[in-house]
C-alpha positions as a printed NumPy array, in Angstrom:
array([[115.972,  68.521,  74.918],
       [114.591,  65.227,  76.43 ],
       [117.074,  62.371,  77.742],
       [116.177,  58.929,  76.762],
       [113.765,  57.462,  79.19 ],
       [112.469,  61.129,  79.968],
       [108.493,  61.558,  79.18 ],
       [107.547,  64.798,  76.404],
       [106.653,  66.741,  78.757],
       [106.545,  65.276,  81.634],
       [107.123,  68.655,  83.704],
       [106.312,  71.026,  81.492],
       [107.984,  72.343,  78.676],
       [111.998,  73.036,  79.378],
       [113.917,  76.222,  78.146],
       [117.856,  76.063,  76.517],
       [119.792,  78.199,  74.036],
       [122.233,  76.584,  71.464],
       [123.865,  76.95 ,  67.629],
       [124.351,  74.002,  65.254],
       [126.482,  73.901,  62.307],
       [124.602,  71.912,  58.841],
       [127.087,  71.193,  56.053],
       [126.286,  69.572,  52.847],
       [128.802,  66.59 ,  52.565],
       [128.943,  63.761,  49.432],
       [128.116,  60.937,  52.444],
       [124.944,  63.401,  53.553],
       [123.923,  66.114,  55.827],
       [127.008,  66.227,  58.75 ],
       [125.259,  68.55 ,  61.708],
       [126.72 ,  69.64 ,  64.891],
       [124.434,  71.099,  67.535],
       [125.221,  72.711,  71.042],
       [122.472,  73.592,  73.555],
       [122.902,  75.123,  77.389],
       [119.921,  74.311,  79.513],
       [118.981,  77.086,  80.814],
       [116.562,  75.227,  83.559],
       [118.037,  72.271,  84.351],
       [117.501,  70.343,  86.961],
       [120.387,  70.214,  90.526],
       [121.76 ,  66.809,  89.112],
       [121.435,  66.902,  85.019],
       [124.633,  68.124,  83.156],
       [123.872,  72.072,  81.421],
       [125.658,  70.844,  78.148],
       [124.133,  68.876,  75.119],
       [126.095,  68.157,  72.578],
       [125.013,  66.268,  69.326],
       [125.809,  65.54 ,  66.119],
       [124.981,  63.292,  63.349],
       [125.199,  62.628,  59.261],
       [122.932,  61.52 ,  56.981],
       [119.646,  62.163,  55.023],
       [117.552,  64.678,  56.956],
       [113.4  ,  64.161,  56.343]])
């Protein structure tokens, strides 16, 4: 997981562990994901949480 601003790979690849949730809604694709960085860095938060809904590609 990269923050905005945050170069691919800037310092190497990055390791975390998560579980998302996809459901098949009449408005689109709804999907809830939840990653744990298990590298982070002394001042980044360990928690990602994202979600989103609409078309996936």
């Amino acid at each position: 997981m990269n923050d905005v601003g945050e170069a691919l790979f800037e310092n190497g690849t990055r390791e975390s562990v998560g579980a998302g949730i996809r459901w098949s809604t009449p408005m689109g694709m709804f999907r809830l994901e939840f990653g744990y960085k298990l590298d982070k860095k002394p001042d980044e938060d360990p928690y990602r949480f994202e979600f989103s809904i609409g078309g996936t590609f």
